[in-house]
BADREN-255458 format. One record per residue (C-alpha): residue in three letters; x, y, z; residue number from 1. Coordinates in nm, 3 decimals, always signed. Layout:
# BADREN-255458
> ala/X/Y/Z/NUM
...
This chain:
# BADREN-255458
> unk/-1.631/+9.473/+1.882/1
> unk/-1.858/+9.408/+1.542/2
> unk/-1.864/+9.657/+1.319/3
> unk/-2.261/+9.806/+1.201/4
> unk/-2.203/+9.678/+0.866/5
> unk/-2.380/+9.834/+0.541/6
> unk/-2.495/+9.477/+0.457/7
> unk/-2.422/+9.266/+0.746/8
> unk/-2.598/+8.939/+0.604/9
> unk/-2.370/+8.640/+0.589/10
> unk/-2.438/+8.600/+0.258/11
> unk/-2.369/+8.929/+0.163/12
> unk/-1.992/+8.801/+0.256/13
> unk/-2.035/+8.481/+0.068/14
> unk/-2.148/+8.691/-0.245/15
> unk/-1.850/+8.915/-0.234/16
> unk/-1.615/+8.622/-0.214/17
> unk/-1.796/+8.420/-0.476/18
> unk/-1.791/+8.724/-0.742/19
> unk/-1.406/+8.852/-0.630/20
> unk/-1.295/+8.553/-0.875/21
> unk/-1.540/+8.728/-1.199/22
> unk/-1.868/+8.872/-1.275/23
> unk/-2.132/+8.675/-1.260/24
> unk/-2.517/+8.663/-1.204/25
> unk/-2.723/+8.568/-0.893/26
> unk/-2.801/+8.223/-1.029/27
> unk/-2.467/+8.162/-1.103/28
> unk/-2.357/+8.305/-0.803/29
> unk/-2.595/+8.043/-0.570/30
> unk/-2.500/+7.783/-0.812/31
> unk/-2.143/+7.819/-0.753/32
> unk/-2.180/+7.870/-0.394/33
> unk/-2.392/+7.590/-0.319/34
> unk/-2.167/+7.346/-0.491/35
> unk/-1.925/+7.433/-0.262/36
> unk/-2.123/+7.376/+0.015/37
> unk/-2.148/+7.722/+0.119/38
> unk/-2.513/+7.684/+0.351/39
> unk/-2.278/+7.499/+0.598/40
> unk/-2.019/+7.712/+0.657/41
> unk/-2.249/+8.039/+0.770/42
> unk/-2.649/+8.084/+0.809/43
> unk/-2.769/+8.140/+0.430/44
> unk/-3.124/+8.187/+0.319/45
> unk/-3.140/+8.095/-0.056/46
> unk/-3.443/+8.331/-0.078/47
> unk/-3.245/+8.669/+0.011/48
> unk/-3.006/+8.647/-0.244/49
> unk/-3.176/+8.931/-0.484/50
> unk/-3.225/+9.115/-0.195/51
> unk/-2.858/+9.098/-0.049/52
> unk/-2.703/+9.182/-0.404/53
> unk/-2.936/+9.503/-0.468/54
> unk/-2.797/+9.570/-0.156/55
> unk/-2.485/+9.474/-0.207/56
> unk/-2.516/+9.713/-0.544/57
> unk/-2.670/+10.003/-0.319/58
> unk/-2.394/+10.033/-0.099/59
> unk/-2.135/+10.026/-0.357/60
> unk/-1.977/+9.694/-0.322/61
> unk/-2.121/+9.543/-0.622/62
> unk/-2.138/+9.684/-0.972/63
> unk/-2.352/+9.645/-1.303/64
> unk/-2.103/+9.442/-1.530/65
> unk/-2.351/+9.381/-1.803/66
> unk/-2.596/+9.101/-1.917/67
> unk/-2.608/+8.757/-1.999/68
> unk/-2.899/+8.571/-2.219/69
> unk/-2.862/+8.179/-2.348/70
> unk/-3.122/+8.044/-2.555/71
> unk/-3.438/+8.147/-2.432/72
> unk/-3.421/+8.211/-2.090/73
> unk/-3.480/+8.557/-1.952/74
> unk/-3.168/+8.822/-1.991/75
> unk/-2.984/+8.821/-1.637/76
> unk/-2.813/+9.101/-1.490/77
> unk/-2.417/+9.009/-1.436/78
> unk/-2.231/+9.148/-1.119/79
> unk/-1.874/+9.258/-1.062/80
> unk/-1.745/+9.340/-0.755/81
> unk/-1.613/+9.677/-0.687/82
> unk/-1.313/+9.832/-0.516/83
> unk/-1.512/+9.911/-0.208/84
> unk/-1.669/+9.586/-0.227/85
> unk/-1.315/+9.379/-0.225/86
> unk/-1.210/+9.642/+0.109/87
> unk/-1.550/+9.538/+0.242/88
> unk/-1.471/+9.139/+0.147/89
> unk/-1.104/+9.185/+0.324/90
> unk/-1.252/+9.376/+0.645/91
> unk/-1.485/+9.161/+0.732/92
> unk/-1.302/+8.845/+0.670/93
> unk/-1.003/+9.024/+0.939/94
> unk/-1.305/+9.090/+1.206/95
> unk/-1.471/+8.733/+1.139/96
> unk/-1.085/+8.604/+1.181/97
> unk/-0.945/+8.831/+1.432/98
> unk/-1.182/+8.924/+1.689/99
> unk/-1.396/+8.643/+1.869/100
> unk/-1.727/+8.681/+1.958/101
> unk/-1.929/+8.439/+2.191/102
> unk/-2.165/+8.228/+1.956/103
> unk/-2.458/+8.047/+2.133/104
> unk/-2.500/+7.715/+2.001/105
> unk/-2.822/+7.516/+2.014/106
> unk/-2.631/+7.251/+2.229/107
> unk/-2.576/+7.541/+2.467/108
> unk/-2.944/+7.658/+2.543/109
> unk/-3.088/+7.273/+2.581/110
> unk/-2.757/+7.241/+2.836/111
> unk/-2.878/+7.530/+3.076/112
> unk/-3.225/+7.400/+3.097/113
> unk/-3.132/+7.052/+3.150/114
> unk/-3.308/+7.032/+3.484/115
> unk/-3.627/+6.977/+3.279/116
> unk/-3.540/+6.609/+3.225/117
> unk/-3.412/+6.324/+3.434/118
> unk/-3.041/+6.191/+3.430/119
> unk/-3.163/+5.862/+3.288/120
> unk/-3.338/+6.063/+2.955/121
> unk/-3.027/+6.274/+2.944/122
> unk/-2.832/+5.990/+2.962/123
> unk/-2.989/+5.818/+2.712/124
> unk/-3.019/+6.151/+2.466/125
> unk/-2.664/+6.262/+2.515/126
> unk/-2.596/+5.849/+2.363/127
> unk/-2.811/+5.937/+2.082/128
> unk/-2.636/+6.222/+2.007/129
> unk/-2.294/+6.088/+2.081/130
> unk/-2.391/+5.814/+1.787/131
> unk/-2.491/+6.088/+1.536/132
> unk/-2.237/+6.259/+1.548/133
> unk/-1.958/+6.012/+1.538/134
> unk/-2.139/+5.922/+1.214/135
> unk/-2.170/+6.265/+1.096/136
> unk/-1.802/+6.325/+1.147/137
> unk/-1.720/+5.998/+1.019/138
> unk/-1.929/+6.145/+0.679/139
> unk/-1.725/+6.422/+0.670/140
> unk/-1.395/+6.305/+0.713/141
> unk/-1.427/+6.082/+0.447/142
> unk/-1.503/+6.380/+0.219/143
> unk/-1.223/+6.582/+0.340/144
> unk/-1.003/+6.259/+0.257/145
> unk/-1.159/+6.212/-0.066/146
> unk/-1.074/+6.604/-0.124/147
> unk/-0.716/+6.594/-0.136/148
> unk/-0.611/+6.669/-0.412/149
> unk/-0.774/+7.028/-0.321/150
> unk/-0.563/+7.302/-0.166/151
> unk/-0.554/+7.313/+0.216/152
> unk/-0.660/+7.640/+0.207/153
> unk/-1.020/+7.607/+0.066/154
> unk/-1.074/+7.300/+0.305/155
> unk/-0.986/+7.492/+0.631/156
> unk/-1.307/+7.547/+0.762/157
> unk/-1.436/+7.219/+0.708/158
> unk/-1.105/+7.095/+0.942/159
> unk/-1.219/+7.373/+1.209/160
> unk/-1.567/+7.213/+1.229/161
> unk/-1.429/+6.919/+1.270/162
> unk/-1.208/+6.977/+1.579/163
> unk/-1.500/+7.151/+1.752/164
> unk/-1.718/+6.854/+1.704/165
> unk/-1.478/+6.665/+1.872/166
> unk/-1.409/+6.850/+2.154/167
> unk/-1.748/+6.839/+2.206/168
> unk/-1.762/+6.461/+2.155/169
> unk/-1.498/+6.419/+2.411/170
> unk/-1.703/+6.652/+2.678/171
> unk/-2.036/+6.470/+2.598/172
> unk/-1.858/+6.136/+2.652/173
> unk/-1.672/+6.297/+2.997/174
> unk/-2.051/+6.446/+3.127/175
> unk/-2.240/+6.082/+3.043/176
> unk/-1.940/+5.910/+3.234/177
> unk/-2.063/+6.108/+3.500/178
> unk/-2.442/+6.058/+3.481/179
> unk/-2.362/+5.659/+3.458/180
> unk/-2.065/+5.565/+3.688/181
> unk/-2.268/+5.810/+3.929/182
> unk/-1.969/+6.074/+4.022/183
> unk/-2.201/+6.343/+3.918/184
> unk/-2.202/+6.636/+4.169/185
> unk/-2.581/+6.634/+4.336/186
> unk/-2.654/+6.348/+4.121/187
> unk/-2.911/+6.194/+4.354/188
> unk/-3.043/+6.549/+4.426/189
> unk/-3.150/+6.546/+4.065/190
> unk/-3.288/+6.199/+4.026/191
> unk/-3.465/+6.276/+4.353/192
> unk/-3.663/+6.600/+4.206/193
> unk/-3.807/+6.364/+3.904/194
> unk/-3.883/+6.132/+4.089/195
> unk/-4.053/+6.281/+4.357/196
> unk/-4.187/+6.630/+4.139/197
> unk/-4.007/+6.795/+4.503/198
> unk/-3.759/+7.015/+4.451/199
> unk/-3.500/+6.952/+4.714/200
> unk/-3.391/+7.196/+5.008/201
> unk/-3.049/+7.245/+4.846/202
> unk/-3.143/+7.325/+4.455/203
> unk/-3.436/+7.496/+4.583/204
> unk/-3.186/+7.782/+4.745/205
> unk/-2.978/+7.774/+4.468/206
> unk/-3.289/+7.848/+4.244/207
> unk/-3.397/+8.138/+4.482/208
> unk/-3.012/+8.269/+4.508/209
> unk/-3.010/+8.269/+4.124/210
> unk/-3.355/+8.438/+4.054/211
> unk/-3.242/+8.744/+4.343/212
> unk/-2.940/+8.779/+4.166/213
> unk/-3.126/+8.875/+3.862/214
């Protein structure tokens, strides 16, 4: 079960991982992280970052190291992490790692409402998104080709996304088989419903058995 974290921001985690490696102000800190295309890996909102490091500071995890002026720009205050804040960085990396939690992805919710549409539209959508993301995955494996002379180990996640978008690829493709060669389960019971605005006998039970079971 998750932990009720201190800071439990995502980018609280990216932060302490960033500055484990040396002090360093916020600005470098987003500069640093966003060159390594941190926003895809985990949920980050650019504008929290203050906020997460005070926070980050409050709790302990993050220390005043000193600060840092060039030219004329304003004086920054520079970071280190803390002793607490590398057990905090190590802890939460062994829950993120160790103990799986069921994620709800977008694809997910638009799946469990799909009676709103008709097989042809779905049909036709789950093609458009079948195209995008061959090309999005074709994108991205020629930057994790072009990447090689980098370590294995800072590339990881980047290979993880990868296989899950195509598993998904192959279960879109399996699912549109369906829809098109017309194997489908209650297939015409669906078409029927848009094209009639009815909702047949059968689903109509179903409906009612799911809403009592509520």
């Amino acid at each position: 079960m998750a932990k009720r974290r201190k800071v439990s921001n995502l980018l609280g985690l990216a932060v302490l991982s960033t500055v484990s490696a040396r002090p360093m102000h916020p600005y470098e800190m987003a500069s640093l992280m966003r060159a390594r295309g941190k926003e895809h890996d985990m949920d980050i909102k650019w504008g929290s970052l203050y906020t997460v490091v005070g926070n980050l500071e409050k709790h302990g995890f993050l220390a005043v190291e000193g600060s840092d002026r060039k030219g004329a720009r304003p004086e920054r205050t520079v970071y280190r992490i803390t002793d607490a804040g590398r057990d905090e960085l190590a802890d939460w990396v062994r829950e993120l790692i160790g103990e799986p939690v069921r994620e709800r992805p977008r694809f997910e919710a638009g799946l469990s409402v799909l009676g709103a549409l008709g097989p042809d539209e779905t049909a036709a959508l789950l093609r458009r998104r079948l195209d995008l993301m061959e090309r999005q995955i074709a994108d991205d494996e020629a930057g994790l080709a072009a990447a090689s002379d980098v370590p294995r180990l800072f590339l990881i996640e980047t290979e993880y996304d990868l296989a899950i978008r195509r598993a998904e690829i192959a279960w879109v493709r399996g699912f549109l088989a369906e829809i098109e060669d017309g194997t489908l389960p209650n297939l015409d019971l669906w078409r029927a419903f848009h094209e009639t605005g009815e909702l047949p006998p059968e689903l109509r039970e179903l409906a009612e058995r799911g809403a009592a079971g509520e």
